[in-house]
FIDRENBA-255163 format. One line per 4 residues: number of its first residue (from 1); for each residue y, x, z of N, C-alpha, C, O, CB. Coordinates in nm, 3 decimals, padded with zeros to 5 digits. Each point is the difference from the previous one (the first is absolute). Glycine has a CB too. Example, Ala and Ser with C-alpha at 12.3 -4.5 7.8 and 13.67 -1.06 7.14 Angstrom:
! FIDRENBA-255163
1) -00.569 01.319 00.780 00.119 -00.089 00.000 00.120 00.090 00.000 -00.002 00.104 00.066 -00.115 -00.293 00.059; 00.222 00.154 -00.197 00.119 00.082 00.006 00.109 -00.077 00.073 00.111 00.051 00.017 -00.174 00.067 -00.232
This chain:
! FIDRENBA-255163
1) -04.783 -00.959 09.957 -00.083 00.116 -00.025 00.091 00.121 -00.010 00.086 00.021 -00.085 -00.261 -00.160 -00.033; 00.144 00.208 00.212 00.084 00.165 00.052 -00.065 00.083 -00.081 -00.120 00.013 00.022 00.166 -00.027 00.236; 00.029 00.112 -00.399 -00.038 00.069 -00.072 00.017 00.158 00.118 00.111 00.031 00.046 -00.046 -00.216 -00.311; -00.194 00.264 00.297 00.018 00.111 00.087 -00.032 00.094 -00.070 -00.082 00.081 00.042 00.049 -00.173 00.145
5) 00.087 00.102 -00.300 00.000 00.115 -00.086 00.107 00.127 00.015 00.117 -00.021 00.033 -00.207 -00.162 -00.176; 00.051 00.287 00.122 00.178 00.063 00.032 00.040 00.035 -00.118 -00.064 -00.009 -00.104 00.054 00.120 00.326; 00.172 -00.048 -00.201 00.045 -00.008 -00.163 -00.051 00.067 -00.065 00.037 00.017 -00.117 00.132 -00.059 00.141; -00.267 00.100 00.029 -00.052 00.179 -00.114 -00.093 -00.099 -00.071 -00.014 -00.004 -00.122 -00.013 00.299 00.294
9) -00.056 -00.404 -00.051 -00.108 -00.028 -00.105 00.074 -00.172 -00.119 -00.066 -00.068 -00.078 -00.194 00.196 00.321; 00.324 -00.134 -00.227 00.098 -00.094 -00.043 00.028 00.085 -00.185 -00.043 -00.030 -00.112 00.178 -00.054 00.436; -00.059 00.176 -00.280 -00.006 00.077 -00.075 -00.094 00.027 -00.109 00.000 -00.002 -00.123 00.104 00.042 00.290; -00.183 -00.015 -00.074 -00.112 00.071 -00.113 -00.094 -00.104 -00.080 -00.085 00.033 -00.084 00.065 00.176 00.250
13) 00.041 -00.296 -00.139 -00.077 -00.173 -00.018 00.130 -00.050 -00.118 -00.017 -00.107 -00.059 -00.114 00.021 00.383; 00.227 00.149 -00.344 00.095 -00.027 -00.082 -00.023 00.098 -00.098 -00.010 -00.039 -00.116 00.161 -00.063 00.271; -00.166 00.251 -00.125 -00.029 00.067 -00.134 -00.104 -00.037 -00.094 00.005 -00.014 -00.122 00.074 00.174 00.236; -00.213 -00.179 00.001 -00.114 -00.067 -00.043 00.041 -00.054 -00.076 00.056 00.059 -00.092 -00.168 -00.074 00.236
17) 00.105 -00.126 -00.140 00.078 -00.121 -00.102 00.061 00.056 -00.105 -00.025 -00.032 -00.116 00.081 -00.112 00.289; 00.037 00.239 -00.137 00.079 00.011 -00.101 -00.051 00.102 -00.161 00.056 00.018 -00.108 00.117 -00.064 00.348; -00.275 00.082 -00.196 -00.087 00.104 -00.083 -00.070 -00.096 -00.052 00.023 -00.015 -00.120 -00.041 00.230 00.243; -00.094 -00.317 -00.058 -00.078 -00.097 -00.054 00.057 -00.046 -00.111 -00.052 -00.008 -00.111 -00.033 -00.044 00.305
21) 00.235 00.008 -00.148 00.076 -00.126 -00.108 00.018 00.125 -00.104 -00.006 -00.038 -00.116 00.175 -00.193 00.285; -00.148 00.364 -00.154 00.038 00.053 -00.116 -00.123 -00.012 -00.099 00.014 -00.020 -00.121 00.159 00.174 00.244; -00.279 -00.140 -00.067 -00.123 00.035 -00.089 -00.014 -00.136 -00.072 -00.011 -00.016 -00.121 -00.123 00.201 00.284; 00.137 -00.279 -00.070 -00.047 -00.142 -00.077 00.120 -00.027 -00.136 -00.035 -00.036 -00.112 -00.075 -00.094 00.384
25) 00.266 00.159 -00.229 00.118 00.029 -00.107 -00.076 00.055 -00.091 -00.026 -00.074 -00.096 00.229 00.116 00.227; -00.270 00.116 -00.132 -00.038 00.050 -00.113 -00.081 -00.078 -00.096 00.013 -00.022 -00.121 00.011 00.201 00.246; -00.102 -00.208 -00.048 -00.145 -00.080 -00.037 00.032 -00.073 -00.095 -00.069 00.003 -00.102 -00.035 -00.023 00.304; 00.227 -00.073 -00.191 00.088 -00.102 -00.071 00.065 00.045 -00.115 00.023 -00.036 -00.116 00.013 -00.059 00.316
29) -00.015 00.190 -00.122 00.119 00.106 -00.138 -00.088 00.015 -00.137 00.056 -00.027 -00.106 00.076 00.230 00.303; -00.280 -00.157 -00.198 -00.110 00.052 -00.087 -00.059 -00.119 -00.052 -00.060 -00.006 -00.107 00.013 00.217 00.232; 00.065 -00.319 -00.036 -00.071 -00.089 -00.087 00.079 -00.102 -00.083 -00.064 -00.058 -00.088 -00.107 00.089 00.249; 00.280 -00.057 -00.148 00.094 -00.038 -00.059 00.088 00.060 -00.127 00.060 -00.046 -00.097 -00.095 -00.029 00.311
33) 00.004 00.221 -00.149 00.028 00.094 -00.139 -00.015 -00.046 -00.137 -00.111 -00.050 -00.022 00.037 00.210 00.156; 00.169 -00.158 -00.250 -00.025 -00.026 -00.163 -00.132 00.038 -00.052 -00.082 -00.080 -00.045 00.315 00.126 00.006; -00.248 00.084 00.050 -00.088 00.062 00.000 -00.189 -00.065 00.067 -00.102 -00.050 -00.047 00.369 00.220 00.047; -00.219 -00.129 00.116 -00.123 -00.067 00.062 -00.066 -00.170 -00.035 -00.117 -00.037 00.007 00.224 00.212 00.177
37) -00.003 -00.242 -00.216 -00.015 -00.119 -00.030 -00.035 -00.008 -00.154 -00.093 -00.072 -00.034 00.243 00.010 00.232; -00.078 00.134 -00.292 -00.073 00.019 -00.134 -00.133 00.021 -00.010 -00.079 -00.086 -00.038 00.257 00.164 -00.018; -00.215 00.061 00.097 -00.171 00.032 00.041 -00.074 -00.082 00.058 -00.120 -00.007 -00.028 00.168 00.192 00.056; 00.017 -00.274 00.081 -00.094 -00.103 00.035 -00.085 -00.096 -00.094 -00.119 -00.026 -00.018 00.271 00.046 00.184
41) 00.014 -00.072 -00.234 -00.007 -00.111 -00.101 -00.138 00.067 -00.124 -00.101 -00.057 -00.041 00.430 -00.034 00.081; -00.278 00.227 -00.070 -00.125 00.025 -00.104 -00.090 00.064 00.057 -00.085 00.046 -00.075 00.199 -00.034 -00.106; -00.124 00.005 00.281 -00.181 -00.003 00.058 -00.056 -00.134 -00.033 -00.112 -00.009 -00.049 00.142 00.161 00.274; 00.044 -00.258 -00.200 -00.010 -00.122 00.019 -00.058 -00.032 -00.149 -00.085 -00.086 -00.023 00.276 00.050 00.223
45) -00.137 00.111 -00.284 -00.005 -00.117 -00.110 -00.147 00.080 -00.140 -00.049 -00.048 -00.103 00.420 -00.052 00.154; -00.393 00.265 00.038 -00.116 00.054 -00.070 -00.121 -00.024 00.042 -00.107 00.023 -00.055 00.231 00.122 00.004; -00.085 -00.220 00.213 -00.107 -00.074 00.081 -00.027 -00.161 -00.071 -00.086 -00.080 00.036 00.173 00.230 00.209; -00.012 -00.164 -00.325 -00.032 -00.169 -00.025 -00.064 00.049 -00.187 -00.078 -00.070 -00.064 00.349 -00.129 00.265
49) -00.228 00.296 -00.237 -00.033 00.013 -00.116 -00.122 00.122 -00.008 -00.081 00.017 -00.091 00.332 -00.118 00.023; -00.239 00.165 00.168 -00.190 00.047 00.020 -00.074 -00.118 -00.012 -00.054 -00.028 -00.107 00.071 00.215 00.287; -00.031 -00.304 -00.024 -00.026 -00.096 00.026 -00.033 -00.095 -00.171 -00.115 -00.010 -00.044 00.261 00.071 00.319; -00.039 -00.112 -00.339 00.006 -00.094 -00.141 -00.121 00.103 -00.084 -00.120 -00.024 -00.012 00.439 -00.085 -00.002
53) -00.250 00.213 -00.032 -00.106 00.085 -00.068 -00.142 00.022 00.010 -00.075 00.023 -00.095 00.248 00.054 00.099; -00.215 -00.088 00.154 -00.098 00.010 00.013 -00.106 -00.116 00.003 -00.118 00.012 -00.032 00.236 00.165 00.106; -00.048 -00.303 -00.025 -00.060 -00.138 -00.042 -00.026 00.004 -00.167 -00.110 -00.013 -00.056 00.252 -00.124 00.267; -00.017 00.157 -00.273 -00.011 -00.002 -00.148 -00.118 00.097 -00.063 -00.061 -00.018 -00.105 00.321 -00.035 00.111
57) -00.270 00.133 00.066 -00.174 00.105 -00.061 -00.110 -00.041 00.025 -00.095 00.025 -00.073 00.167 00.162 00.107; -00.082 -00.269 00.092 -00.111 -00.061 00.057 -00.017 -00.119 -00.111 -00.119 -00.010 -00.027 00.162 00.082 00.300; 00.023 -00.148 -00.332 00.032 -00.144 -00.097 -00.083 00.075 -00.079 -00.122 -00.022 -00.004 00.378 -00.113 00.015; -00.186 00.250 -00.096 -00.057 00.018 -00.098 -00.146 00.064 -00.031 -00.084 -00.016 -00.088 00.310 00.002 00.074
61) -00.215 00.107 00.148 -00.146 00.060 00.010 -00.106 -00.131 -00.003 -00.109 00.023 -00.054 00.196 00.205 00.214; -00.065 -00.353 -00.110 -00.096 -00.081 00.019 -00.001 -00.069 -00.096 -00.100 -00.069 -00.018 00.101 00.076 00.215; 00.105 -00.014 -00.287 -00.024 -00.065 -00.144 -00.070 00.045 -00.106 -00.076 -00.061 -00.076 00.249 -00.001 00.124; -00.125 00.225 -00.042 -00.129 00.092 -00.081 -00.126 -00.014 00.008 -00.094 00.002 -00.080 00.213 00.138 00.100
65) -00.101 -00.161 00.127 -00.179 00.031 00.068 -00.053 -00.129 -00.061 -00.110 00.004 -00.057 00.131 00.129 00.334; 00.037 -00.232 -00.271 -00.055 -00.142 -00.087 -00.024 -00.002 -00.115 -00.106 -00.032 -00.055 00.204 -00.070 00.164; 00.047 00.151 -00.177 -00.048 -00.003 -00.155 -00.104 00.095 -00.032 -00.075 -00.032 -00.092 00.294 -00.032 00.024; -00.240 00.184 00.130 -00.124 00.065 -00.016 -00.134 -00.055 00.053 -00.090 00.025 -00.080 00.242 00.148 00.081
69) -00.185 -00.226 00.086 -00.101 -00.068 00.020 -00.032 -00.121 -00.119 -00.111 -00.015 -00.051 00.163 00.089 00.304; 00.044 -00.138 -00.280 -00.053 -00.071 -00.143 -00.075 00.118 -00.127 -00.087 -00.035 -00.078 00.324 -00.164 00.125; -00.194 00.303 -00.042 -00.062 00.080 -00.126 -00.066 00.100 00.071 -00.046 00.072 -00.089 00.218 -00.106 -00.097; -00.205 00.083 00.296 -00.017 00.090 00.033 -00.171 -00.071 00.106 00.016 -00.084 00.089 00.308 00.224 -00.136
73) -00.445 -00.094 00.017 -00.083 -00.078 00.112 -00.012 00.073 00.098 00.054 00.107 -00.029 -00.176 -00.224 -00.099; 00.078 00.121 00.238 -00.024 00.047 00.124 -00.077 00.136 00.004 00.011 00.074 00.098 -00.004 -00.312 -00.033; -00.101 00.276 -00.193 -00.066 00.099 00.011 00.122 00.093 -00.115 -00.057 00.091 -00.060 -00.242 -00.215 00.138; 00.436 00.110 -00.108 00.035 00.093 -00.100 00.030 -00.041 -00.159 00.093 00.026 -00.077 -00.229 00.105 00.240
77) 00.011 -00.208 -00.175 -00.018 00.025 -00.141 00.092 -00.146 -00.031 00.030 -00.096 00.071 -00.307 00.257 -00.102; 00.306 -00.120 -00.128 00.122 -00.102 -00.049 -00.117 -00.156 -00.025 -00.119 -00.020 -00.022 00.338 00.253 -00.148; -00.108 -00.307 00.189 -00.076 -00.184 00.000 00.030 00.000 -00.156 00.115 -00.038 -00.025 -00.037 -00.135 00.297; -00.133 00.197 -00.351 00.049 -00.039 -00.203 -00.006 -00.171 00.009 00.070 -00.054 -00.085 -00.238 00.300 -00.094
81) 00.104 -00.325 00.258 -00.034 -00.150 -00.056 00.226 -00.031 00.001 00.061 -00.083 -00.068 -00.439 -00.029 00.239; 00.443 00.220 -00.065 00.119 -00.044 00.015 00.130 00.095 -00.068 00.116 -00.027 -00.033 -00.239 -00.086 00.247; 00.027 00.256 -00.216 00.103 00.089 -00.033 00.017 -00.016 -00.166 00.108 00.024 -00.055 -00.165 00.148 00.274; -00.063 -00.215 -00.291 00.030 -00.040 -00.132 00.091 -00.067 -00.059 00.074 00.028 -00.094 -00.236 -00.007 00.119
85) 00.147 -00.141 00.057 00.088 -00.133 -00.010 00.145 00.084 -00.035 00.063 -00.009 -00.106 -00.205 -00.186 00.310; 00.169 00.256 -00.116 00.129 00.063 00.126 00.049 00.080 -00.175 00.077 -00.028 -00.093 -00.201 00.109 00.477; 00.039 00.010 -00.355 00.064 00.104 -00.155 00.027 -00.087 -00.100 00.101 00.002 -00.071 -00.245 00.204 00.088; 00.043 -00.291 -00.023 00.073 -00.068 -00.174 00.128 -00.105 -00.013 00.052 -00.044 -00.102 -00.310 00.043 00.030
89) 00.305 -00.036 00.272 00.077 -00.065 -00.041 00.115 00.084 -00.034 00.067 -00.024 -00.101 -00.168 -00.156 00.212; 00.130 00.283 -00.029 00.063 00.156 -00.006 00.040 00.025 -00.140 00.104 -00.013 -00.064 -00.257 00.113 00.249; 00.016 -00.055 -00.215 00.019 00.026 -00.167 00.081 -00.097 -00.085 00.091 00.032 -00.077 -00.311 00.062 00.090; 00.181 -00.199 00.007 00.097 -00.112 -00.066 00.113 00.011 -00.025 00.063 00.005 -00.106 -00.161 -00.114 00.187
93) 00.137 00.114 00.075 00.140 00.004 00.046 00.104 00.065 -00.071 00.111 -00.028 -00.045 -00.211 00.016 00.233; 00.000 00.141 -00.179 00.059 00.135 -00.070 00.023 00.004 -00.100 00.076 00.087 -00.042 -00.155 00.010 00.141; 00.008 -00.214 -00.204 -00.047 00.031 -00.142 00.168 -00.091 -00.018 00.094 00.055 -00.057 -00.458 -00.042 -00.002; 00.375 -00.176 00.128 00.102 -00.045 00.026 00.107 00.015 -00.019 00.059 -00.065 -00.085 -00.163 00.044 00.166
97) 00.183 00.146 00.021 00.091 00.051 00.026 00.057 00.103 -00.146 00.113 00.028 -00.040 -00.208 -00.071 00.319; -00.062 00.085 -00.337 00.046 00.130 -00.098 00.062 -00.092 -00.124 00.109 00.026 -00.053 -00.324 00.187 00.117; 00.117 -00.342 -00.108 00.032 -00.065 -00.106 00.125 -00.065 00.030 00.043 -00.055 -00.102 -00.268 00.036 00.031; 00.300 00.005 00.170 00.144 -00.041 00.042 00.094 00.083 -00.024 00.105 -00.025 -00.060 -00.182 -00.083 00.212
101) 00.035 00.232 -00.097 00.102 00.027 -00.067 00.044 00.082 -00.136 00.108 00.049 -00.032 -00.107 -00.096 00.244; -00.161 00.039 -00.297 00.039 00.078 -00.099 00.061 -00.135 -00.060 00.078 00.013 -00.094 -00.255 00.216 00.071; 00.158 -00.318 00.055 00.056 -00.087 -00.071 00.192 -00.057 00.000 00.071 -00.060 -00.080 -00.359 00.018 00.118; 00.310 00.115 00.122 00.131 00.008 -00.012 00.057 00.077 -00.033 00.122 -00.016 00.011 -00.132 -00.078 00.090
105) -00.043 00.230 -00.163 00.050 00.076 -00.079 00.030 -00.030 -00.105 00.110 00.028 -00.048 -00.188 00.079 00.143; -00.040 -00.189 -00.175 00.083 -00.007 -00.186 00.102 -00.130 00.022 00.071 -00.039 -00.092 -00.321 00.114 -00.107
């Protein structure tokens, strides 16, 4: 196979190239960069912790939404056959905690 190119276009098929390879060099240069590769890494890692965070709100939003549906009925108004229960064990608790520790005071 007889290359019938002449040297001009020989030439110029060499600068070509030789500009391409510079750009693709750059290309390399920027992404390899300290820099560039840091920012990557923490795009990377506010993308996994948007991502975590936002599963983690969804968990909880749907746990609320549960525990409120136990006290809460569908039209608004509070369920007492449960929210009663609920306060006095509360209250207890509370009453509990106070007689503890006045008692580790004396």
């Amino acid at each position: 196979m007889s290359d019938t190119r002449s040297p001009a276009q020989i030439e110029a098929d060499i600068i070509s190239r030789r500009e391409q390879l510079a750009v693709v060099l750059d290309e390399i240069g920027v992404r390899v960069h300290p820099k560039t590769m840091i920012g990557d890494a923490k795009a990377k890692v506010a993308s996994t912790v948007d991502r975590t965070a936002g599963r983690a709100f969804v968990a909880v939003n749907r746990s609320v939404s549960d525990v409120r549906a136990q006290f809460v009925a569908e039209d608004g108004s509070p369920r007492l056959e449960r929210v009663i229960p609920a306060a006095l064990v509360v209250a207890g608790a509370v009453a509990l905690l106070t007689l503890s520790v006045r008692r580790d005071r004396r």
